[in-house]
C-alpha positions as CSV (number, residue, x, y, z in Angstrom):
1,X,-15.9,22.5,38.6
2,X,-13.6,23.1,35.8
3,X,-11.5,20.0,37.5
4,X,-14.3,18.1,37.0
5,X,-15.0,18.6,33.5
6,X,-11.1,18.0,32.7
7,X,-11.0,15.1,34.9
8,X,-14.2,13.8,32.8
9,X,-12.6,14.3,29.7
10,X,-9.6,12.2,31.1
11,X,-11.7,9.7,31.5
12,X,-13.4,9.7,28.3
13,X,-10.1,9.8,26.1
14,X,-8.6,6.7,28.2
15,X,-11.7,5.2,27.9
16,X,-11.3,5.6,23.4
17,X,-8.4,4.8,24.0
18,X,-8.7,1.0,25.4
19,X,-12.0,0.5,23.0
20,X,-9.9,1.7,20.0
21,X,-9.0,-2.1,19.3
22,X,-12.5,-3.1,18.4
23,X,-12.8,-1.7,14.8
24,X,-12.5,-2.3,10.7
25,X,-14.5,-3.0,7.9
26,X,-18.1,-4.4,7.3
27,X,-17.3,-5.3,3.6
28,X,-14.7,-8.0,3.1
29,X,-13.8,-8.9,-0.7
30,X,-10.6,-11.0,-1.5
31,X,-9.2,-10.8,-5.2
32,X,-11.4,-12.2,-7.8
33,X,-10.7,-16.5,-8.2
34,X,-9.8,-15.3,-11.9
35,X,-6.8,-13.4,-11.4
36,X,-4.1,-15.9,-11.2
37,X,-1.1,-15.9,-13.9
38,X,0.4,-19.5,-12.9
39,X,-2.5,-21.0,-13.2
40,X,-3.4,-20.2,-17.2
41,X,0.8,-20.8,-18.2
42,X,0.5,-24.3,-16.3
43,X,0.7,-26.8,-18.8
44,X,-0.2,-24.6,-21.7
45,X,3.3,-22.3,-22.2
46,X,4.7,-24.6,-25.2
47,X,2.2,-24.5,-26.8
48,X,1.4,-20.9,-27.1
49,X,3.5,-18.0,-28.6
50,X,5.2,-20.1,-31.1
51,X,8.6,-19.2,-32.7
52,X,8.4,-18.5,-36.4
53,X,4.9,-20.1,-36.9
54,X,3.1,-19.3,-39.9
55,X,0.0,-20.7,-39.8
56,X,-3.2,-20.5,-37.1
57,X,-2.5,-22.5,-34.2
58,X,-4.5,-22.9,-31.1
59,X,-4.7,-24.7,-27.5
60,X,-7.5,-25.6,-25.1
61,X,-7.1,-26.9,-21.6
62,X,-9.3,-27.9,-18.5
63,X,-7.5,-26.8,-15.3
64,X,-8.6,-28.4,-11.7
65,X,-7.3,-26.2,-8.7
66,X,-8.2,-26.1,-4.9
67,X,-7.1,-22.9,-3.2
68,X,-7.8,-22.3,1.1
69,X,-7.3,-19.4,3.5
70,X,-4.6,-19.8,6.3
71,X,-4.3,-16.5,8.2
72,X,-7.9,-16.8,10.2
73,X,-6.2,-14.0,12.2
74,X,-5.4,-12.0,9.6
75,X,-9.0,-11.8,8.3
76,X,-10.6,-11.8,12.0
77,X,-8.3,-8.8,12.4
78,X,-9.3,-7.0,9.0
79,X,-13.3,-6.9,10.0
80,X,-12.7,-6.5,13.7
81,X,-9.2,-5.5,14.9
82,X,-8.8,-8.4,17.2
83,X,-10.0,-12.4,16.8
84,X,-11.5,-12.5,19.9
85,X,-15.1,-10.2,21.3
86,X,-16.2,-9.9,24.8
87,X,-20.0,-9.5,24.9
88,X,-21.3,-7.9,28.0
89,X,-24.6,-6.8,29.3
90,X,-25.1,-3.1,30.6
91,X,-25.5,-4.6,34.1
92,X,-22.7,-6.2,34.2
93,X,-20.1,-4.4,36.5
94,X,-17.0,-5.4,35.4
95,X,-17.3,-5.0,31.7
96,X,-14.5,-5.0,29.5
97,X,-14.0,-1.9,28.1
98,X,-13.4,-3.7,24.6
99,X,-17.0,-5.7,25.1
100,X,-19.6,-5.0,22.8
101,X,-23.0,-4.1,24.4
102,X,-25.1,-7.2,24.8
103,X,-28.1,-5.4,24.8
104,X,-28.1,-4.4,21.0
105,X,-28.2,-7.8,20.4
106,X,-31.4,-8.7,22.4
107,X,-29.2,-10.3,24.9
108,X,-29.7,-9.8,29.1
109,X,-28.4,-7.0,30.5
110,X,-26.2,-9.5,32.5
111,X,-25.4,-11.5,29.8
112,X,-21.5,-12.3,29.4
113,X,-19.6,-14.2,26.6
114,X,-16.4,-14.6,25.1
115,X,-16.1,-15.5,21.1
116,X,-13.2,-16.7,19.1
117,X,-13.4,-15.8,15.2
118,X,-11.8,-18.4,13.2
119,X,-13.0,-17.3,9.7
120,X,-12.5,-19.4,6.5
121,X,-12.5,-19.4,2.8
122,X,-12.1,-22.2,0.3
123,X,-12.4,-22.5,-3.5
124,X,-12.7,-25.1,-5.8
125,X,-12.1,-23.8,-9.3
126,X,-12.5,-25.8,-12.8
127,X,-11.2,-22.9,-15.7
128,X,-11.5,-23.0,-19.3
129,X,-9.0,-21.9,-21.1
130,X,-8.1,-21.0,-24.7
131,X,-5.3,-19.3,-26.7
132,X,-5.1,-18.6,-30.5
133,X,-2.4,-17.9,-32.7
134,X,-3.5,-15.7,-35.6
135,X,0.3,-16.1,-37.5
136,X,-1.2,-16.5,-40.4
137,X,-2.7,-13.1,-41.0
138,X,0.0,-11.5,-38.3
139,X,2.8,-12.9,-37.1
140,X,3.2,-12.5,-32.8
141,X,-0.4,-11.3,-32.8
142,X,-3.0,-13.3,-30.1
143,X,-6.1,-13.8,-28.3
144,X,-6.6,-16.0,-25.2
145,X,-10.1,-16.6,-23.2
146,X,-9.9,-17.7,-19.6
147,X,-13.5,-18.6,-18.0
148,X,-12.9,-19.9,-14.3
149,X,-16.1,-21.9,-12.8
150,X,-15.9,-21.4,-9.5
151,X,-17.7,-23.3,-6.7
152,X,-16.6,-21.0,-3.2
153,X,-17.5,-21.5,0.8
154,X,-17.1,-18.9,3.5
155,X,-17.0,-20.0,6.7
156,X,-17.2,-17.5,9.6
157,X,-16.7,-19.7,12.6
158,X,-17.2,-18.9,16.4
159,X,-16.5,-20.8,19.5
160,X,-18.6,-18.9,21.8
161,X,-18.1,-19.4,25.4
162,X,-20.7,-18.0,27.6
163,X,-20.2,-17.3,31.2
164,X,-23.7,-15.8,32.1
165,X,-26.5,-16.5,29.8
166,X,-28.5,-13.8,32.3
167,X,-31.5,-16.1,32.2
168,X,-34.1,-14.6,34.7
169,X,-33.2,-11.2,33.8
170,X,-35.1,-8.7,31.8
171,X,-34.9,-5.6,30.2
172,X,-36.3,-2.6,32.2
173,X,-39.6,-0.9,31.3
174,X,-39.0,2.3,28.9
175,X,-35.8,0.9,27.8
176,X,-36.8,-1.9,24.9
177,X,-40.4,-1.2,25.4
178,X,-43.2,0.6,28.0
179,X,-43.1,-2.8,30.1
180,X,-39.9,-5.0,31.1
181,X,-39.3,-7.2,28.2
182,X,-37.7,-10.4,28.0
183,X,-34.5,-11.1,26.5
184,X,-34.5,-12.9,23.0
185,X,-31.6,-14.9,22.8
186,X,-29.5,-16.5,25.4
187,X,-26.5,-17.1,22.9
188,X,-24.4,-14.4,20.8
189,X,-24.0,-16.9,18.0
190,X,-28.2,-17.2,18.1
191,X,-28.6,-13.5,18.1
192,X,-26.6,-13.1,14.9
193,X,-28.8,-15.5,13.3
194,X,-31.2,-13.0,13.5
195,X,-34.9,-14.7,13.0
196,X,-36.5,-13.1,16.2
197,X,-37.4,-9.7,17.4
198,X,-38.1,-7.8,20.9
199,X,-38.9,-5.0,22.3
200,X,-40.4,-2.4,19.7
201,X,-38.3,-4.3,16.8
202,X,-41.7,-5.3,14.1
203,X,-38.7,-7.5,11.8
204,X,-35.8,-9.3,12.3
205,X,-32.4,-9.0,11.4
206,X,-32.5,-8.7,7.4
207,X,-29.2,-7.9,6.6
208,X,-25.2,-8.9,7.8
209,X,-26.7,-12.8,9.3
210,X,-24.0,-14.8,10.0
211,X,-25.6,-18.5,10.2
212,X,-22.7,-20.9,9.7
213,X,-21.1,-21.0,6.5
214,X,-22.3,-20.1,3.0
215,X,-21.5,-21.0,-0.4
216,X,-22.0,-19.8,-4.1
217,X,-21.0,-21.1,-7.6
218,X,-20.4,-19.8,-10.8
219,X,-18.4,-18.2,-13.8
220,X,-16.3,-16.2,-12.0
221,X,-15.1,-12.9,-14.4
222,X,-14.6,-14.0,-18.5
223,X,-10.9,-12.8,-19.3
224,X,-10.2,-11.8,-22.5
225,X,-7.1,-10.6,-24.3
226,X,-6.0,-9.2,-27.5
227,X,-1.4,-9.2,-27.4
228,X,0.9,-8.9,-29.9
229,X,4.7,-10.3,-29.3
230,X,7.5,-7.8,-30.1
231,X,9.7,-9.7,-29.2
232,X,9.6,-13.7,-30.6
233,X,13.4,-15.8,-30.6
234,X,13.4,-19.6,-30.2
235,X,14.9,-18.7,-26.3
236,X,11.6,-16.3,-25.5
237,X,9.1,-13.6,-26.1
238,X,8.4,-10.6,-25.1
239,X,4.8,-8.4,-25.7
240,X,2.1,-6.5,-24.7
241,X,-1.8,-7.0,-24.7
242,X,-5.2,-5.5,-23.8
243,X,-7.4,-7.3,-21.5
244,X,-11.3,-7.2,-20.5
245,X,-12.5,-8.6,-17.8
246,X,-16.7,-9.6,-18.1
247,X,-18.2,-9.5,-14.5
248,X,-20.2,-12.7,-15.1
249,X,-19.6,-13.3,-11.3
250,X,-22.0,-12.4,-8.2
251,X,-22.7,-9.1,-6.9
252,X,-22.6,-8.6,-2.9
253,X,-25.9,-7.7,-0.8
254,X,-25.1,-8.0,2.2
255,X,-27.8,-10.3,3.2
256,X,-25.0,-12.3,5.4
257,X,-22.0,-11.2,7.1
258,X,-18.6,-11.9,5.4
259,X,-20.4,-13.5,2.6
260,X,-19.2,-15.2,-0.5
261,X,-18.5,-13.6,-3.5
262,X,-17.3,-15.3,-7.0
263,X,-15.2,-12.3,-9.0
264,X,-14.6,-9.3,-8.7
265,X,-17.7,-7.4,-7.5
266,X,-19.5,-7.1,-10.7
267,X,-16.8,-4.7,-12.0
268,X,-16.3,-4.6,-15.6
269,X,-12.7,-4.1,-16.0
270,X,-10.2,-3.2,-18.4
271,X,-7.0,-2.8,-18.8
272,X,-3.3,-3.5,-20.5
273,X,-0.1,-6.0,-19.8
274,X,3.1,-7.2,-20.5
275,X,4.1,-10.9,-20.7
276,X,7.5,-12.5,-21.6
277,X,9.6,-14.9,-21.0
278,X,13.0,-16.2,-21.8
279,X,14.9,-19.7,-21.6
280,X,17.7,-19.5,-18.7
281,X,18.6,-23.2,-19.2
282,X,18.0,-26.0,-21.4
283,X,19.3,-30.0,-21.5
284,X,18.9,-32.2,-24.2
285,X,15.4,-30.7,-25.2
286,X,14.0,-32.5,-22.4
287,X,14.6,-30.3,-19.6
288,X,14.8,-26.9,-19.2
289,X,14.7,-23.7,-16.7
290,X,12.4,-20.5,-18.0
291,X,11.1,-17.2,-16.3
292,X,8.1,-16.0,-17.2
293,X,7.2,-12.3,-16.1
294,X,3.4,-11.1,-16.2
295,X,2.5,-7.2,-15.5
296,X,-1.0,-6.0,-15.4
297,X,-2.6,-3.2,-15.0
298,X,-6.8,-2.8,-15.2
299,X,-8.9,-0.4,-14.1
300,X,-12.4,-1.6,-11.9
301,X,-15.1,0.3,-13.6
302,X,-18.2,1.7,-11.2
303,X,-20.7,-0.9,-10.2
304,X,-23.8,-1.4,-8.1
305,X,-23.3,-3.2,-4.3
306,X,-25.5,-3.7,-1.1
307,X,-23.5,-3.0,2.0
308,X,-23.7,-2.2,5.3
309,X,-23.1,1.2,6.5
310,X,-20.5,2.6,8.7
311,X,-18.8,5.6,9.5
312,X,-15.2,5.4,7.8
313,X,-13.5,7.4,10.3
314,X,-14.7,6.5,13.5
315,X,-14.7,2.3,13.2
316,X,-18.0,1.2,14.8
């Protein structure tokens, strides 16, 4: 007997084991379309911090930028360990030991599918920017406004390929209801949708829909910063400022799987820096080689989200 029960336990560890792969996150948030250094000294860095200026002096730009994901994997991998799921039907003798369980899904019992996650995120971003120099009253002393409008789509795509839709094949009595009950779906891609019930269910699926791709628009966080230079030469500058970060973006609910969000999270957020720079090389005042160095440091303040629940430790 005591063979048995070790032999059992084998069996259930090699079993973890193989299944281990299929795990991660259910909440999936990139960092905030306004954090982006390059992208606010673009075009604007002569202009601002001016050498031995005495008087107020100011710049406002418009800045157009288009910014994609690359590594699907990466971020199939992140929410599910893997960018490929088996989907397999408690009938179905050879399952996969990494498949997850049709059933749950209101899918046959002998329903088998394979799905390859190709997710995607893309942002189209039109930011507002302003600096002003308050020389006048302070020499080196600053204030700069960055307001990104943000227009983002989240795609999560999957190429289901189904091998048995289980068509014909119900679900036993006393397991979705008292009587055999008839599957729902005959797709995994339909049953995430979510807009139908079975069995004892009395509503559909409210919450982590995935229904093709999604898309928000907005202000994405209001940066604003109060610096001093130190440091200011005719070759560079050197100083430190405090920044706040307005969470005039979207806060997540959950209502869709991998859905969009513009900002940070609806953290308010605040924080210091450092930001310099100094002139490497220069010809004939028309060209000339500069590095700029940018250090932040901010802390997220607590917020208010939906998400769906898991258990940390244990994946799925």
């Amino acid at each position: 007997m005591k063979r048995h029960i070790v032999f059992a336990l084998c069996l259930s560890s090699l079993a973890y084991a193989e299944s281990k792969v299929l795990q991660g996150i259910s909440f999936f948030s990139p960092r905030s379309q306004t954090i982006d250094m390059v992208r606010y000294q673009t075009g604007s860095h002569p202009y601002t911090h001016l050498y031995e200026s005495t008087s107020f002096n100011g710049v406002f730009k418009v800045t157009p930028e288009y910014k994609r994901s690359y590594h699907a994997v990466r971020i199939a991998q992140a929410l599910f360990g893997t960018d490929r799921l088996f989907i397999s039907g408690s009938e179905v003798e050879t399952r996969n030991p990494n498949a997850m369980l049709a059933d749950y899904f209101g899918l046959s019992p002998s329903f088998q599918s394979e799905v390859c996650l190709n997710p995607h995120i893309k942002n189209f971003i039109f930011t507002l920017s302003g600096y002003f120099g308050f020389d006048n009253w302070i020499p080196g002393l600053y204030a700069a406004i960055h307001a990104p409008i943000t227009w983002t789509k989240w795609d999560f795509k999957m190429e289901e390929t189904i091998f048995n839709s289980g068509s014909g094949t119900q679900f036993p009595a006393l397991y979705m209801d008292s009587v055999a009950v008839d599957p729902a779906y005959a797709s995994f891609k339909d049953a995430l949708v979510g807009n139908k019930t079975y069995g004892q269910m009395t509503n559909p699926l409210a919450f982590g829909k995935i229904c093709g791709s999604q898309t928000k628009a907005g202000l994405s966080d209001l940066l604003l910063l109060l610096g001093y230079d130190v440091i200011a030469t005719e070759n560079g500058y050197a100083g430190f400022n405090i920044r706040l970060s307005a969470p005039t973006g979207t806060r997540p609910n959950s209502k869709y799987f991998f859905e969009p969000i513009i900002g940070n999270g609806k953290h308010w957020e605040l924080g210091g820096g450092f930001s310099g720079k100094v002139l490497l090389w220069e010809a004939d005042g028309l060209q000339e080689l500069s590095l700029f160095a940018d250090v932040n440091l901010t802390h997220l303040f607590k917020t208010r989200q939906t998400r769906s629940f898991d258990f940390c430790n244990n994946g799925f």
